[in-house]
N, CA, C and O atoms as a GROMACS GRO file, in nm:
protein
  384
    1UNK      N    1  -2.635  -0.547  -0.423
    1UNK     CA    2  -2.636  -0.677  -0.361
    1UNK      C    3  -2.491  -0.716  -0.327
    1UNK      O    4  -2.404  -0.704  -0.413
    2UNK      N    5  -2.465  -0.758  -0.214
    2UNK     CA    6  -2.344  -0.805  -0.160
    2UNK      C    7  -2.279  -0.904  -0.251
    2UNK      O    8  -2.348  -0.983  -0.315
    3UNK      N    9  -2.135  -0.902  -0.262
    3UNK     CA   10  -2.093  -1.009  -0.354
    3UNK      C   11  -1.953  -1.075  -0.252
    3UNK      O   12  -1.870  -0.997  -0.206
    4UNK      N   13  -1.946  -1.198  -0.232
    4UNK     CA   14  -1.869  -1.313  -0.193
    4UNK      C   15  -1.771  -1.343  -0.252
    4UNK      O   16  -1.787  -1.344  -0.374
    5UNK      N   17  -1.631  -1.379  -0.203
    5UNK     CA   18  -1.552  -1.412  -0.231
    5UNK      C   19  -1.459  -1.554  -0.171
    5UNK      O   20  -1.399  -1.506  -0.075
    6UNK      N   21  -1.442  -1.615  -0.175
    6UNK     CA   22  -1.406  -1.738  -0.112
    6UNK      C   23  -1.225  -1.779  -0.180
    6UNK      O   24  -1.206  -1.783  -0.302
    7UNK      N   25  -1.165  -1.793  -0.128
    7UNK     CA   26  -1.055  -1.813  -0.210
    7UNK      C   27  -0.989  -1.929  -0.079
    7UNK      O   28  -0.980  -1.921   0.044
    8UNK      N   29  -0.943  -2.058  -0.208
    8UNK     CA   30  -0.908  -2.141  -0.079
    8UNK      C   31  -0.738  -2.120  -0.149
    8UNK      O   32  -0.718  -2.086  -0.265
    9UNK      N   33  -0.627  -2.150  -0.044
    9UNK     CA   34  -0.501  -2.164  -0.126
    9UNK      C   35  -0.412  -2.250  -0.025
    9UNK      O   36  -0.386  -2.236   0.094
   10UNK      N   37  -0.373  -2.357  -0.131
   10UNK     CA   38  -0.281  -2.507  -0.082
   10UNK      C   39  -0.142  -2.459  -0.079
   10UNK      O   40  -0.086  -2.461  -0.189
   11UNK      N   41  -0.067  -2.412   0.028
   11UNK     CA   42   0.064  -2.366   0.041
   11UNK      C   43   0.178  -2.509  -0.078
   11UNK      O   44   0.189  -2.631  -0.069
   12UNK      N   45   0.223  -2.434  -0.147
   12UNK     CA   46   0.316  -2.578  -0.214
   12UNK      C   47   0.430  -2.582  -0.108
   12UNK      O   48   0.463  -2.489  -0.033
   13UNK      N   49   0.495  -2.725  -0.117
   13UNK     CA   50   0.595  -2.754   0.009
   13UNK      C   51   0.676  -2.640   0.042
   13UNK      O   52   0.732  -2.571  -0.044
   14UNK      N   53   0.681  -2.621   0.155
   14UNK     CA   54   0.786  -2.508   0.240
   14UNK      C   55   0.778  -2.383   0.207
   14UNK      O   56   0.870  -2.301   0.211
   15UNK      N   57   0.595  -2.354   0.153
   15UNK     CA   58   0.600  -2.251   0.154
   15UNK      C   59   0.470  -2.169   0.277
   15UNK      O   60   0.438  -2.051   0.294
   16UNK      N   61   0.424  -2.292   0.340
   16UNK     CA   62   0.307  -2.231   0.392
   16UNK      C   63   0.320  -2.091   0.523
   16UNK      O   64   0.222  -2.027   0.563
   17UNK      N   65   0.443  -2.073   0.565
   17UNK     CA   66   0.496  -2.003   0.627
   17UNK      C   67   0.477  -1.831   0.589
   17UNK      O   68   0.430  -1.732   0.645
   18UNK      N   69   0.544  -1.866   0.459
   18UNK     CA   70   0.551  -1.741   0.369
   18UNK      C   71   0.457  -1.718   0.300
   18UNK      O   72   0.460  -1.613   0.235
   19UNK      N   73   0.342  -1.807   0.292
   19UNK     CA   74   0.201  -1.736   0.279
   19UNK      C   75   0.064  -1.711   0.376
   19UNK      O   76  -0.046  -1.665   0.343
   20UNK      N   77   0.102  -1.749   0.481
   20UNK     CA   78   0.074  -1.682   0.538
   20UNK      C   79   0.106  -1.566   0.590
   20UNK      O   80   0.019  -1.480   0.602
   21UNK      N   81   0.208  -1.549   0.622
   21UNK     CA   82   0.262  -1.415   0.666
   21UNK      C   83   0.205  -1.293   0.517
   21UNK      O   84   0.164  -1.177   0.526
   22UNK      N   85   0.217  -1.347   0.442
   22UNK     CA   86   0.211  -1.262   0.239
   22UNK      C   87   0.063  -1.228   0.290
   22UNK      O   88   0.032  -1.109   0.285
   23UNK      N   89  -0.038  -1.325   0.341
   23UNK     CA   90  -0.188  -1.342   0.354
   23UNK      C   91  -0.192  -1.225   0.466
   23UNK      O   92  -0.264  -1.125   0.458
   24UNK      N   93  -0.128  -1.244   0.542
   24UNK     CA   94  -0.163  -1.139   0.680
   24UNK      C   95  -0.134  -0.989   0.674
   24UNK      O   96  -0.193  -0.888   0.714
   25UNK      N   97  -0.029  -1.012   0.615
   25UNK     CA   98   0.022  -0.845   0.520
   25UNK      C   99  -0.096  -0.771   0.417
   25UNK      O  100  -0.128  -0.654   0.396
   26UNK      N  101  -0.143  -0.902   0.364
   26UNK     CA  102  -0.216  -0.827   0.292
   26UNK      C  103  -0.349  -0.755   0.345
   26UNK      O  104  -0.378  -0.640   0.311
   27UNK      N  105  -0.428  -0.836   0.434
   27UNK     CA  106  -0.525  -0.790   0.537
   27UNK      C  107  -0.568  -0.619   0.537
   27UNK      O  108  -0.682  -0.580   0.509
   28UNK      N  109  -0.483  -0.552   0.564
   28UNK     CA  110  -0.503  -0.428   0.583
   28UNK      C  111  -0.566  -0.381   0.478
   28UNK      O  112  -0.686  -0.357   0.469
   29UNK      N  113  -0.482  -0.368   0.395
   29UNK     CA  114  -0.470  -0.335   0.262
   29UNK      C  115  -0.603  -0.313   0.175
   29UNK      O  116  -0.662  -0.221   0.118
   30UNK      N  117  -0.621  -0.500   0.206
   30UNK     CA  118  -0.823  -0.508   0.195
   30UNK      C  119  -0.960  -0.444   0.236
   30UNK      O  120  -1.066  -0.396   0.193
   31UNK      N  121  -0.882  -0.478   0.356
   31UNK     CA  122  -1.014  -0.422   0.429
   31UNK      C  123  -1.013  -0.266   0.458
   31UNK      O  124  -1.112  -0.223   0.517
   32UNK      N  125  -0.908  -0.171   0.422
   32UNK     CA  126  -0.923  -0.070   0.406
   32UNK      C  127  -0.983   0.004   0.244
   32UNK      O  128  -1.001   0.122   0.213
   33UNK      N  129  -1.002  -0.120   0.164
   33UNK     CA  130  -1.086  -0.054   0.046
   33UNK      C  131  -1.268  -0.068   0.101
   33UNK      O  132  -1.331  -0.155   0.162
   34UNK      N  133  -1.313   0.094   0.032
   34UNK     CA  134  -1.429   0.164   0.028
   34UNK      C  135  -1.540   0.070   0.052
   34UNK      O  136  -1.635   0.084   0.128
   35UNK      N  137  -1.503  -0.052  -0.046
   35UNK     CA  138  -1.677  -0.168  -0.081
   35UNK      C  139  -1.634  -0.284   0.002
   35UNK      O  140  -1.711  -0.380  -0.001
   36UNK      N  141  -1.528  -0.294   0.075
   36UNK     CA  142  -1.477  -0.412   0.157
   36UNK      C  143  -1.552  -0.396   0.290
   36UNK      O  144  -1.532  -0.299   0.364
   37UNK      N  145  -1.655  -0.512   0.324
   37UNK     CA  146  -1.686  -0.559   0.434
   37UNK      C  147  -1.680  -0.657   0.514
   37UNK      O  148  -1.754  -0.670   0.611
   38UNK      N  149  -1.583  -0.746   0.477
   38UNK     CA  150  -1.518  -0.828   0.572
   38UNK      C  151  -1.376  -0.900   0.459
   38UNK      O  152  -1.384  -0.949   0.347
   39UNK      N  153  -1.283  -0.882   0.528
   39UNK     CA  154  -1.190  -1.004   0.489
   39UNK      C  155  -1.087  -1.045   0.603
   39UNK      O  156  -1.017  -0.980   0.681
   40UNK      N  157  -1.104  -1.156   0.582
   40UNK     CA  158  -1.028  -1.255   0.680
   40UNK      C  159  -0.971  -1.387   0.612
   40UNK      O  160  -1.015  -1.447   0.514
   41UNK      N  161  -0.862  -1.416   0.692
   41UNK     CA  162  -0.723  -1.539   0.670
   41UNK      C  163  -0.795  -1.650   0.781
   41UNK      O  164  -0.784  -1.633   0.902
   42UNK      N  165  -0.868  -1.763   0.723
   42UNK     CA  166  -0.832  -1.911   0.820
   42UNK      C  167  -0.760  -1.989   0.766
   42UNK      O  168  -0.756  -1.990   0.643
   43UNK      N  169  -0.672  -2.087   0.852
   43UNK     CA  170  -0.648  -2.198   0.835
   43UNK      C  171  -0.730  -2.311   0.853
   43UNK      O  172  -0.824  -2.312   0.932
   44UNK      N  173  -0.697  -2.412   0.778
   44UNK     CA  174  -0.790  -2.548   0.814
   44UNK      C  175  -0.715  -2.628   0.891
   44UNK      O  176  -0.596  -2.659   0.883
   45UNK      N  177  -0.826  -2.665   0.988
   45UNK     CA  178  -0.755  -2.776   1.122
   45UNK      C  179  -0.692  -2.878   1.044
   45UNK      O  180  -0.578  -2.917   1.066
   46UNK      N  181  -0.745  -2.908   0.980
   46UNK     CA  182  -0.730  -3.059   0.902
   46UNK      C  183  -0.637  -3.065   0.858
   46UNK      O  184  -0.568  -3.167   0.864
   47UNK      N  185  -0.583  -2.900   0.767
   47UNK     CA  186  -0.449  -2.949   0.668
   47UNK      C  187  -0.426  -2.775   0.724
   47UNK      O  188  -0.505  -2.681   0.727
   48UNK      N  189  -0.281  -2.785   0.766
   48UNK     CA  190  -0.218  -2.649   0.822
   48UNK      C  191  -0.163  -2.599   0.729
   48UNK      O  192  -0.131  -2.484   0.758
   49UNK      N  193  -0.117  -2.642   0.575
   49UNK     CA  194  -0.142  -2.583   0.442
   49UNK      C  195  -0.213  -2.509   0.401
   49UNK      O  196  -0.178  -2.408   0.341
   50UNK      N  197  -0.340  -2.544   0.427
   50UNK     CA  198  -0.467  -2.470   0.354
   50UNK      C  199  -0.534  -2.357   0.431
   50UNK      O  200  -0.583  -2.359   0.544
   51UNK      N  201  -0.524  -2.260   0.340
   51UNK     CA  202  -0.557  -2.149   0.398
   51UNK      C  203  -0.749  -2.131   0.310
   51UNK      O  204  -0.802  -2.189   0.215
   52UNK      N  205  -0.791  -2.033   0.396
   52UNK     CA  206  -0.906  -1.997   0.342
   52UNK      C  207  -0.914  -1.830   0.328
   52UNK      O  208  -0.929  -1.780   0.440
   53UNK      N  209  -0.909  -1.726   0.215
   53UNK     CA  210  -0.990  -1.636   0.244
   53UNK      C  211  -1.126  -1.621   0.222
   53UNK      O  212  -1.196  -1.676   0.136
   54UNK      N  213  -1.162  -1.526   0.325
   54UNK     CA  214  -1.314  -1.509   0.346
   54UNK      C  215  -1.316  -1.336   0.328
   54UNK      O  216  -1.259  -1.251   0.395
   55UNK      N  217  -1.407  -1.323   0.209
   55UNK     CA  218  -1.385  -1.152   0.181
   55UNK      C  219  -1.589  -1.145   0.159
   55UNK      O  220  -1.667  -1.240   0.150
   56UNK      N  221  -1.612  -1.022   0.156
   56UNK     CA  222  -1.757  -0.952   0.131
   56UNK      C  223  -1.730  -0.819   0.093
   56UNK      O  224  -1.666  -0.728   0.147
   57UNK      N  225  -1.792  -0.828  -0.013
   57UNK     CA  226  -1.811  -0.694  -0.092
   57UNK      C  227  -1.938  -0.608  -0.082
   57UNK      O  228  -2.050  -0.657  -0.092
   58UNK      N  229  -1.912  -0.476  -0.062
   58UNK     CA  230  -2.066  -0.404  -0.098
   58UNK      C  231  -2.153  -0.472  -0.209
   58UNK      O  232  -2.272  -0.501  -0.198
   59UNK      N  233  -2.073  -0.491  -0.321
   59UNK     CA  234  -2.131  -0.543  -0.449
   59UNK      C  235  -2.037  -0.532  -0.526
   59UNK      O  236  -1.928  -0.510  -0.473
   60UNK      N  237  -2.042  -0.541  -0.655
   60UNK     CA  238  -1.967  -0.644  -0.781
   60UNK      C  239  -1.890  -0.521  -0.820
   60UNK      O  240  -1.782  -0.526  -0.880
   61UNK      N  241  -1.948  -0.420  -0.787
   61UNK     CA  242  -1.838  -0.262  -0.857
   61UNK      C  243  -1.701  -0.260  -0.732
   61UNK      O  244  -1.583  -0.235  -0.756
   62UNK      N  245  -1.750  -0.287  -0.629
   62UNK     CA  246  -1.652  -0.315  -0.542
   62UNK      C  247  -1.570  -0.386  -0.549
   62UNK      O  248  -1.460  -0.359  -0.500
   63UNK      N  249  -1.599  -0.528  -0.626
   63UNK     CA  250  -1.480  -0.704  -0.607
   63UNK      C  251  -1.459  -0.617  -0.738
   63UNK      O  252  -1.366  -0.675  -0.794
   64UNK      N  253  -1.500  -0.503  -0.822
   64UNK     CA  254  -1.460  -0.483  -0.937
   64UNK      C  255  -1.314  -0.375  -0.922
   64UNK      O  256  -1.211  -0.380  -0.989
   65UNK      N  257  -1.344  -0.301  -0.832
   65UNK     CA  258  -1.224  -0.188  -0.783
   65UNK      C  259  -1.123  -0.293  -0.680
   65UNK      O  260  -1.010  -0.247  -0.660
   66UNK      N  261  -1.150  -0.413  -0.623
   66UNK     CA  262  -1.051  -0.433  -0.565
   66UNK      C  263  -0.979  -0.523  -0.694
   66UNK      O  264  -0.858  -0.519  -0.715
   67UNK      N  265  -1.063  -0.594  -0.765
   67UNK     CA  266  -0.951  -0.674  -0.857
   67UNK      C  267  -0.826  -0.608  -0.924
   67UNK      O  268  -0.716  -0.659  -0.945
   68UNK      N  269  -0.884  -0.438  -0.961
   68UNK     CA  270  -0.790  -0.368  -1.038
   68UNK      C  271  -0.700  -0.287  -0.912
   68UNK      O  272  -0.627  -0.192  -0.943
   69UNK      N  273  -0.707  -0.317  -0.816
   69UNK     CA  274  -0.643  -0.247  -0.683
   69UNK      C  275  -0.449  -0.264  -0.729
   69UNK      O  276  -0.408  -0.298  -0.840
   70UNK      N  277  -0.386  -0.239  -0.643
   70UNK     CA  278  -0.248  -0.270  -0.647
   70UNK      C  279  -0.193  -0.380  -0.584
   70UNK      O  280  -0.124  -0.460  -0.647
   71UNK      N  281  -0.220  -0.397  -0.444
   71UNK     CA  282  -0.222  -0.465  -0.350
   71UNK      C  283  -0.303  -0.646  -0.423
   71UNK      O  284  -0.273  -0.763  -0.400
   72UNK      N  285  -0.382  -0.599  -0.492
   72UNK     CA  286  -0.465  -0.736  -0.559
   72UNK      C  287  -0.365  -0.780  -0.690
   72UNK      O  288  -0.314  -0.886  -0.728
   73UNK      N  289  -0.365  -0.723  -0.708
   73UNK     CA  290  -0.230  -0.760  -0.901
   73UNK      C  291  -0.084  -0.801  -0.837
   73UNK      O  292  -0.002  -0.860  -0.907
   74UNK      N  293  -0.059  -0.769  -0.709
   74UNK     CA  294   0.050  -0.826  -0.655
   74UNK      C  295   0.038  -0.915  -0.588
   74UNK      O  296   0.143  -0.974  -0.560
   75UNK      N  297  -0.093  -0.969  -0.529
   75UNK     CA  298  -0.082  -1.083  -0.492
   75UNK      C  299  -0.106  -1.178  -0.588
   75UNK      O  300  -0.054  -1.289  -0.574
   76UNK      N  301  -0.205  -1.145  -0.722
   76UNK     CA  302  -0.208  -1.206  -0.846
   76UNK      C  303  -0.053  -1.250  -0.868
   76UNK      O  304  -0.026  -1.369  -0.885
   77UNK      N  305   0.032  -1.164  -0.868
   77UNK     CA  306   0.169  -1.228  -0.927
   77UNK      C  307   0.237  -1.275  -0.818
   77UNK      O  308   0.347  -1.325  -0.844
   78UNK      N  309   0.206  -1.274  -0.711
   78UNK     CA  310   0.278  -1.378  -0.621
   78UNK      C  311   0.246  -1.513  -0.587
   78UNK      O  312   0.329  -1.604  -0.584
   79UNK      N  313   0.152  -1.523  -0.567
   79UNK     CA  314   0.041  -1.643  -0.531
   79UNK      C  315   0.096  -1.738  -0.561
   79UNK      O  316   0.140  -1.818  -0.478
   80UNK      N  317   0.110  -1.756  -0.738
   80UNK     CA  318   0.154  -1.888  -0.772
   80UNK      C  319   0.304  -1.980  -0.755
   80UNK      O  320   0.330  -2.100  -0.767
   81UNK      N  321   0.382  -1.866  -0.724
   81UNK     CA  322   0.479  -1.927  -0.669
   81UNK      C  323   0.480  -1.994  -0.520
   81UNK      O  324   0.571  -2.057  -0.465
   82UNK      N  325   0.331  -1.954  -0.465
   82UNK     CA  326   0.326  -1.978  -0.298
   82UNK      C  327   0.238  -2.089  -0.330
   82UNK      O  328   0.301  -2.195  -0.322
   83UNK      N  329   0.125  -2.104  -0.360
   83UNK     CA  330  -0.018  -2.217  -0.330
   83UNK      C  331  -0.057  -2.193  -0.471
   83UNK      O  332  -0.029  -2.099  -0.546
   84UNK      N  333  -0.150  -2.332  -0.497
   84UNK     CA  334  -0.225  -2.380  -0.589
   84UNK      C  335  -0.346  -2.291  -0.484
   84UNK      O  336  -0.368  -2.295  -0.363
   85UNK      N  337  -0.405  -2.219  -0.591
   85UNK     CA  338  -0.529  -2.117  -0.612
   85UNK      C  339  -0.666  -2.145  -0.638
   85UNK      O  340  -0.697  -2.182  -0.751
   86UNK      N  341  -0.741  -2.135  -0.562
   86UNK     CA  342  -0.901  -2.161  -0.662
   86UNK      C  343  -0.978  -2.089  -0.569
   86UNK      O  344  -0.968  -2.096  -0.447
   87UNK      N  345  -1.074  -2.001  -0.651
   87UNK     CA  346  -1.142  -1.858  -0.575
   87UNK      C  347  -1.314  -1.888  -0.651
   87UNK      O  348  -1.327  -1.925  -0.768
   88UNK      N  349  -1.422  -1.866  -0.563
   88UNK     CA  350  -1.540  -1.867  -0.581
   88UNK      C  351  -1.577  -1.770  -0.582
   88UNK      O  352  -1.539  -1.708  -0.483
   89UNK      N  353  -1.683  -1.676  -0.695
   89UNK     CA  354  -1.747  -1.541  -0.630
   89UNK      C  355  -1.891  -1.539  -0.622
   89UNK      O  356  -1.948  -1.558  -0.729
   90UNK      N  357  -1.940  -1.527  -0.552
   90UNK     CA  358  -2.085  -1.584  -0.532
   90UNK      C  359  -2.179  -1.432  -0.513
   90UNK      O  360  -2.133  -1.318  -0.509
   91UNK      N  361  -2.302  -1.467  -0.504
   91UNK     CA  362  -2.374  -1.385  -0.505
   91UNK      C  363  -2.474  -1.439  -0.383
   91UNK      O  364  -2.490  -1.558  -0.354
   92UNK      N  365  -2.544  -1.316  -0.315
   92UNK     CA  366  -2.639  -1.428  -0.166
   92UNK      C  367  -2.787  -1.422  -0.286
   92UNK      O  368  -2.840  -1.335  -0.354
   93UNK      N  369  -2.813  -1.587  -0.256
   93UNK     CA  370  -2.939  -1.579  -0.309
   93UNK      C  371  -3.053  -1.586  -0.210
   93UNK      O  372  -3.056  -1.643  -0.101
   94UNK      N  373  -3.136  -1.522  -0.264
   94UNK     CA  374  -3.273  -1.490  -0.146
   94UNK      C  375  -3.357  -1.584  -0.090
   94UNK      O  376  -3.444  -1.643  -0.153
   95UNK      N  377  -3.327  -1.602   0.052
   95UNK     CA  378  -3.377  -1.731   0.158
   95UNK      C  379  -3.496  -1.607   0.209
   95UNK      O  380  -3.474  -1.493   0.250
   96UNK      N  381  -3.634  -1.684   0.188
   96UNK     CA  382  -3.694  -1.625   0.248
   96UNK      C  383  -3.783  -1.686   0.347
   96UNK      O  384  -3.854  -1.615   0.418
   0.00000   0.00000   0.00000
């Protein structure tokens, strides 16, 4: 079953520049792992701070190989010096 990832992140002052660019770098990186089926960088109209990622996993062994990835533990240790962090992982529940 596909597993969701949602990660919103509030650039702290004068840094939204440099996380995005950190966000766009990382892109590749993602979406070239095995269980990765979509990840993507928005911004919100509303606040040009706030970024959104939007990621999809094959499933949970997948968000499980990217958490322990390299590319993921380095943005773990960068992040917080860039944006206040908060990440959802969801599961699709069955609309029938």
């Amino acid at each position: 079953m596909p597993s969701k990832i949602t990660a919103i992140l509030v650039a702290h002052p004068g840094k939204s520049v440099e996380l995005s660019e950190f966000l766009v770098g990382l892109a590749p990186h993602c979406r070239a792992e095995p269980g990765n089926l979509r990840w993507d960088v928005w911004r919100d109209n509303s606040n040009d701070h706030r970024y959104v990622i939007d990621e999809l996993y094959r499933d949970v062994t997948a968000v499980e190989a990217h958490r322990a990835s390299q590319h993921y533990q380095a943005y773990l240790s960068r992040v917080p010096e860039l944006a206040e962090r908060t990440a959802v992982i969801a599961e699709a529940v069955d609309v029938k």
